[in-house]
N, C-alpha and C positions, 0 to 999 in steps of 0.2 A: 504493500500500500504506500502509495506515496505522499509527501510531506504536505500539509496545510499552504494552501497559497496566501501571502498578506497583500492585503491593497491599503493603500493608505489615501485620504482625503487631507487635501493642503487647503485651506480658507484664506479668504483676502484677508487687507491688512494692510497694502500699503509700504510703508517703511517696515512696520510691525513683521509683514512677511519674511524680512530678514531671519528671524526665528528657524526657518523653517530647513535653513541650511544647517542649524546645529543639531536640529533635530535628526535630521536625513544620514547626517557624520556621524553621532553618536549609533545611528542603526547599520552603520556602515562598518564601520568599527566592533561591534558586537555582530557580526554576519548576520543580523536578522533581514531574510529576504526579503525586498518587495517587487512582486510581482503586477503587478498592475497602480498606478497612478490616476487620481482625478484631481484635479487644481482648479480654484477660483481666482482672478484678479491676480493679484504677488503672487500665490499658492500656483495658477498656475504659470507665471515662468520661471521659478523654481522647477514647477514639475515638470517642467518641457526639457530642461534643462538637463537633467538628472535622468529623464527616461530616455535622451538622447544618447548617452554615455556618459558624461560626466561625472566624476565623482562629485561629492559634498564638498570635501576640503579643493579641489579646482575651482569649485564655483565661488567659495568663500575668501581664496585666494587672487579670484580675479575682481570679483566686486569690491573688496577693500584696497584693492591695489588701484582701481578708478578714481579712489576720494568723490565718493558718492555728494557729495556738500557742493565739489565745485561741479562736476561733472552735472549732477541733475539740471543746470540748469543750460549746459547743452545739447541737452534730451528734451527743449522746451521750444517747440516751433507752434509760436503765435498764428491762428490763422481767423480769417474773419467770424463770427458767431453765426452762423449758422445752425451745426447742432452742437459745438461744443468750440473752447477757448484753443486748444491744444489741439493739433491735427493728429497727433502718434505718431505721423515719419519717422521723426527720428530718433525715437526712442527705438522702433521696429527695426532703422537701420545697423544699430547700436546691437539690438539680438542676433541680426542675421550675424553679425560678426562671429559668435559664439555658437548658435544653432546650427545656423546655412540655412538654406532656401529649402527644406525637405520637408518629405511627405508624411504623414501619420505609417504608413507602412512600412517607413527606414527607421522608424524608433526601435532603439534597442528594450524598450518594457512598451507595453501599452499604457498610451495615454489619452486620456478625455477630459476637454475644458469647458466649463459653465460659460452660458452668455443669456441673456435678457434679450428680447424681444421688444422695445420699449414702445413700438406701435398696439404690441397684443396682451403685451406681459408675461408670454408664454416664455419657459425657463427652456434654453437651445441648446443641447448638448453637439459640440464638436469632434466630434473622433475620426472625420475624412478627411483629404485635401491636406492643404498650405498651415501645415503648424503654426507658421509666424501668423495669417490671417487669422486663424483659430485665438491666438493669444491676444493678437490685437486686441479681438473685439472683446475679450473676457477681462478687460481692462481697462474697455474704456468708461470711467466712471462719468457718469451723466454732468452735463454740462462742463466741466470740466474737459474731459477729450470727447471729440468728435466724437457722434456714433458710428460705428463703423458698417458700411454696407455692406451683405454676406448672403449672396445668392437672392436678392431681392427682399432681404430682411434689414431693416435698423437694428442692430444691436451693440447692448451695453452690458456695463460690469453683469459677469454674471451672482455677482453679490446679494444681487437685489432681489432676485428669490431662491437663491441654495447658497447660504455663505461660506458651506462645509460642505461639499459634495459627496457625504457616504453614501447616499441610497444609490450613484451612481457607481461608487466601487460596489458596492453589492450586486449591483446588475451585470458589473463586471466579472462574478461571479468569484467571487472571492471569500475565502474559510474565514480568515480575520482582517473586521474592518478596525482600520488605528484611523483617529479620526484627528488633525490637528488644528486647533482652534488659537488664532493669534491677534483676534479681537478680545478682550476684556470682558466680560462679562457684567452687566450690570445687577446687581445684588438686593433684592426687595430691600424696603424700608418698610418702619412700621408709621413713619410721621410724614405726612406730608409737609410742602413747603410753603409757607403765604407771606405774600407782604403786607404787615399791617403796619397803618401811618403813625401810631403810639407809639412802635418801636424799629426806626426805620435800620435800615440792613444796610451794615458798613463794610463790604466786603474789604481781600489785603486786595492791593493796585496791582493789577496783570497787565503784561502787554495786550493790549487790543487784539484781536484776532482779525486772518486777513479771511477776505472770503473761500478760496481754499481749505482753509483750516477749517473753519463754519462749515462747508459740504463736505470735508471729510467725517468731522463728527456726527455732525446728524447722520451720516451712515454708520459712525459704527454705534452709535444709541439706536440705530434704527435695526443692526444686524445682532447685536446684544439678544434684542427682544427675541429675534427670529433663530438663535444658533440653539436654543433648547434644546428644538424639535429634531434638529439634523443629531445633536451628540448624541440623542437617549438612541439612534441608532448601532451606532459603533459599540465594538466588542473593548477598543483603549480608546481614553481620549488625552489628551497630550496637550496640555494648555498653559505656554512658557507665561512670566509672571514679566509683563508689560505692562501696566498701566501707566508709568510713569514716562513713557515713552509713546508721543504723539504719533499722528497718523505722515505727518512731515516731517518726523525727528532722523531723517539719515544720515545724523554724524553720530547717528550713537548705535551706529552697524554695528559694531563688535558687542556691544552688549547685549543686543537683539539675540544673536549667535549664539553668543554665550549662556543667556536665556533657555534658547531653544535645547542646547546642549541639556542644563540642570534636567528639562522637563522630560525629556526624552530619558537619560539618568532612572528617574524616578517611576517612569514606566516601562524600563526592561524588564522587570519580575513577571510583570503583567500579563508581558508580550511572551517573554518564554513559559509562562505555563501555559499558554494557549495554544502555544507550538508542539508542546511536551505530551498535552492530554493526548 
């Protein structure tokens, strides 16, 4: 009989996605196989990446040898608003460099990426054709980057309704689903919050936030809400300790990494009894 296959689910995130290369190292490192990949957003070009051949520490060695700080902001081609501020060129061109122009069928693991439909809302799984298009459009977070056109369809981050893509490694048909979640979760309260004029609310002085920042959060408050339902699927879930670490925080790559490293750390036992039964 032969051995359990793992798939694993990578979640957007953003900067945050950094995580997901320590994660990936750490299972590399301890031979835990994966066999099948699904990525959202960051999750997947990580996962494009990685199911291409790439090792974990290649890819963590090339993106911090970029300085992500300066570099992102030659990944940043202004185009008129039409559907979005950012066109993705070159960010895409920036991948081809690393991926190449290849097809879902020259991946060395299978892989599948989330995208939105933002005419229908219907959730597009990618697993045919142009990797780099596939990633494009599971990326491109609304207004922010253009929507990308993909066979007659508008589509955007696929964040917006699978922010974890397990049920798609499941379909993938996979023994054990590891599920990696590099949004933060938001944690009930029992008070709510009000402003009353008797006791007015002096918050400390923050920088301002630019509008960026404002649409990346309200995505991840809004994917918080929505990453429940994808975990309670997954057999591990894997969920490195970012909060302190914005959705634009990519000078602080190495920490992310190193994050994802602990997280993954702490769910080997997990993953090898599951392998083991």
């Amino acid at each position: 009989m032969g051995r359990k296959k793992v798939g694993i689910a990578l979640g957007g995130g953003a900067a945050r996605g950094l995580a997901h290369i320590g994660v990936l190292e750490v299972l590399e490192k301890e031979r835990i196989p994966i066999d099948m990949i699904a990525g959202t957003s960051a999750g997947a070009i990580v996962g494009a990446l990685f199911a291409e051949g790439m090792s974990a520490a290649k890819i963590k060695k090339e993106l911090l040898g970029m300085e992500l700080t300066k570099k992102s902001w030659q990944m940043v081609d202004i185009s008129l608003p039409k559907t979005g501020f950012i066109s993705g060129k070159k960010l895409i061109e920036l991948l081809k460099n690393y991926i190449g122009d290849i097809d879902f069928s020259d991946l060395k693991i299978p892989f599948a990426c989330t995208s939105t439909d933002i005419m229908t809302g219907e959730e597009v799984i990618i697993d045919k054709g142009s990797v780099l298009e596939a990633v494009r459009a599971s990326i491109a977070v609304p207004v922010i980057f253009a929507a990308s056109q993909y066979k007659g369809r508008f589509l955007v981050d696929g964040g917006l309704v699978d922010q974890i893509p397990v049920g798609i490694i499941k379909d993938m048909n996979a023994d054990i689903t590891i599920a990696v979640n590099v949004t933060p979760r938001i944690r009930k309260i029992k008070k709510r919050t009000y402003i009353e004029q008797a006791a007015p609310y002096n918050p400390p002085i923050e920088k301002e936030p630019n509008m960026y920042t404002i649409m990346m959060n309200y995505m991840s408050i809004m994917n918080s809400r929505a990453a429940d339902a994808s975990l309670k699927k997954a057999d591990v879930v894997i969920e490195p300790r970012l909060a302190d670490i914005s959705f634009t925080d990519f000078k602080k790559a190495e920490q992310c990494i190193l994050e994802g490293e602990f997280a993954a750390i702490d769910a080997l036992l997990d993953i090898k009894k599951l392998l083991a039964d």
